[in-house]
C-alpha positions, 0 to 999 in steps of 0.5 A, a space after each residue: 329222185 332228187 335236186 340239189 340246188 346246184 342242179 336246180 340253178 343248172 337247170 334253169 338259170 336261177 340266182 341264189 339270193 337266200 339260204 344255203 346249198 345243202 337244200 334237195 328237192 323231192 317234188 313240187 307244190 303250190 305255196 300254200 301246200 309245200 313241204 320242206 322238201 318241196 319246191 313252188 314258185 311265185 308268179 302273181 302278186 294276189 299269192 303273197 301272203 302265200 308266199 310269205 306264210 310257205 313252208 316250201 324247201 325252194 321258191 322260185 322269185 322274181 327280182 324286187 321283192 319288198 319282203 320275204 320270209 325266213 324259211 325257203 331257199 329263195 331262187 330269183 329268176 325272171 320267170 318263175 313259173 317256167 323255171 318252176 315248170 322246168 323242174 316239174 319236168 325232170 322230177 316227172 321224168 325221173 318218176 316215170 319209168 319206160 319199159 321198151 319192147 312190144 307187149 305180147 298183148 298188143 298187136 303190130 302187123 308184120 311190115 310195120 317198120 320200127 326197132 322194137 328195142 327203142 319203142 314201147 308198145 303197151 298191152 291192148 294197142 294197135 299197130 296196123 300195116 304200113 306203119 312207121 314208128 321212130 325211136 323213143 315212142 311210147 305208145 299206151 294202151 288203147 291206141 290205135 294207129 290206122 294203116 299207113 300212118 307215119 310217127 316220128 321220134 320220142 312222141 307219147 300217145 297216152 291211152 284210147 288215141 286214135 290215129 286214122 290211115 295215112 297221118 304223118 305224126 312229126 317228132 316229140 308230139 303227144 297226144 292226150 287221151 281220146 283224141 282222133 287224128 284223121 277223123 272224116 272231115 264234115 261234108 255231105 251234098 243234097 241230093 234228091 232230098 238226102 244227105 249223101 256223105 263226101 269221101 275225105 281222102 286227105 290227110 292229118 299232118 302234126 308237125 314237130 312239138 305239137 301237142 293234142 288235149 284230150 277228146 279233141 278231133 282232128 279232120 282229114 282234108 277233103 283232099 290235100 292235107 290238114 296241117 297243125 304247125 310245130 310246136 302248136 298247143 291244142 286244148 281239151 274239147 277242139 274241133 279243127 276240121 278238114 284242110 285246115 291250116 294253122 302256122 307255128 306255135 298257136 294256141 287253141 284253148 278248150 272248145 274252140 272250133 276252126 270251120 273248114 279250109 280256114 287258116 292261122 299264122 303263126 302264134 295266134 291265140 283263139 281262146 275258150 268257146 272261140 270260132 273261125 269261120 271256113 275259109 277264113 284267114 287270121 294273121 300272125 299273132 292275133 287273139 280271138 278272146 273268149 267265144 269271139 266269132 271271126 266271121 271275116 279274115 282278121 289282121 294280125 297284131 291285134 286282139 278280137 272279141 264279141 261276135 262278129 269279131 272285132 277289135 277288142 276296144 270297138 266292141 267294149 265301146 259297143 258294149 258299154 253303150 248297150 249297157 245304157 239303152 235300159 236308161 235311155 229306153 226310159 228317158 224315151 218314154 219319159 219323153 213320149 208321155 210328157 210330149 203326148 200330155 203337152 199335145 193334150 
């Protein structure tokens, strides 16, 4: 389980630029960490000295360096870290050993639909009827994957995943640890003083690429469908509920909420503890920072916070001059007494 550094140039499109070729690569650390077979990166000025002081093998670089040290093999490349990140996955993937077949602890119905030569299916799954499971899947213990639900090809479901009834699970997805698709939207009518439950009898589409954190919970539309565009990242801790729609390749970043029927376009970023509101809409490419609250639809192309969300310069202004309403309360009162001392 080793690169040489021509495979590794091969790879990611990486100069040489110090050492020789003779160099191979067992694995990845942080610069502070690596040893002489080892391969990091540097992608932030405030690592330097790391990097200078390294005892990594390889080291990924960016172009212009003012100094270097003596010891790795240093591979200049625009992006570091995605080179870096590219390594990181081969050597995984050469580590990881996939054994295909259906374990005889697991369950699969009958008419489930899948070549049980191309899949793993791990011991304490469940595959109930109806099912469709493409070539190259792995399916880890705990997973439960409801009736009728369809899952394309080379997807990875790590263990305790839930897949309600009727999902349609794209190519190449993956679903981390103890995330629900398909879980009942959220709705209930008062009546007569109680709180009764709205059936939910849509679906969850994933499309291709996309990747669910851990404990995340996805909602089944109400009708219709919730849909999560290719190639979308969700993070650990999202709550995205019924009819939700979200274009391509966003990114929801841990314990942010989407409300009901609210929709994103493509490539928007909602950061941590961020929220959109139900049937709102934000266009592509906006930024919700940090536990901003989009209670409105909101444009594209631009970056929000604070709550109510507003663009990010407007709510700094707002905010540096509530950082001086403690002063100007003083200047207030000064003013008050020395008005109510000349009226005396």
């Amino acid at each position: 389980m080793q690169l040489t550094i021509q495979e590794i140039m091969d790879l990611t499109g990486a100069s040489l630029v110090q050492g020789g070729m003779d160099q191979v690569v067992t694995g990845v650390a942080s610069l502070d960490e690596a040893g002489s077979e080892e391969v990091s990166f540097l992608g932030n000025e405030k690592y330097f000295q790391d990097f200078l002081g390294t005892g990594a093998g390889v080291v990924f670089v960016p172009g212009g360096l003012p100094q270097r040290p003596d010891g790795p093999v240093l591979l200049e490349i625009e992006n570091p870290s995605y080179a870096f990140a590219a390594v990181v996955k081969v050597l995984a993937k050469r580590q990881r050993t996939v054994e295909y077949g259906v374990h005889a602890g697991a369950f699969v119905a009958d008419d489930v639909v899948m070549n049980r030569d191309k899949v793993s299916v791990k011991p304490g799954s469940v595959i109930e009827s109806g099912c469709v499971i493409g070539d190259g899947c792995e399916i880890s213990s705990g997973v439960v994957i409801c009736e009728g639900s369809r899952v394309g090809e080379d997807c990875l479901f790590y263990p305790n995943v839930t897949v309600r009834e009727h999902s349609q699970i794209g190519d190449r997805v993956i679903l981390q640890p103890g995330c629900v698709i398909g879980s009942d939207g959220y709705g209930y009518e008062l009546v007569d003083g109680r709180h009764v439950k709205v059936d939910q009898v849509g679906v969850v589409v994933l499309e291709d690429d996309v990747e669910i954190g851990a404990n995340t919970a996805i909602d089944r539309a109400r009708f219709g469908k919730t849909v999560i565009g290719e190639g979308t990242k969700v993070d650990n801790l999202v709550q995205i509920a019924h009819n939700v729609q979200t274009e391509k390749h966003c990114l929801l970043v841990s314990q942010s909420g989407l409300a009901g029927s609210s929709k994103l376009g493509n490539y928007v970023t909602v950061a941590a503890q961020a929220g959109v509101g139900g049937h709102i809409k934000v266009g592509d490419k906006a930024i919700l920072a940090g536990r901003a609250g989009a209670t409105k639809s909101l444009e594209g192309g631009m970056v929000y916070s604070g709550f109510p969300a507003r663009p990010m310069r407007e709510e700094s202004r707002k905010q540096g001059a509530l950082s001086k309403l403690p002063k100007l309360i003083k200047d207030v009162r000064a003013l008050q007494d020395k008005v109510e001392e000349l009226e005396g």
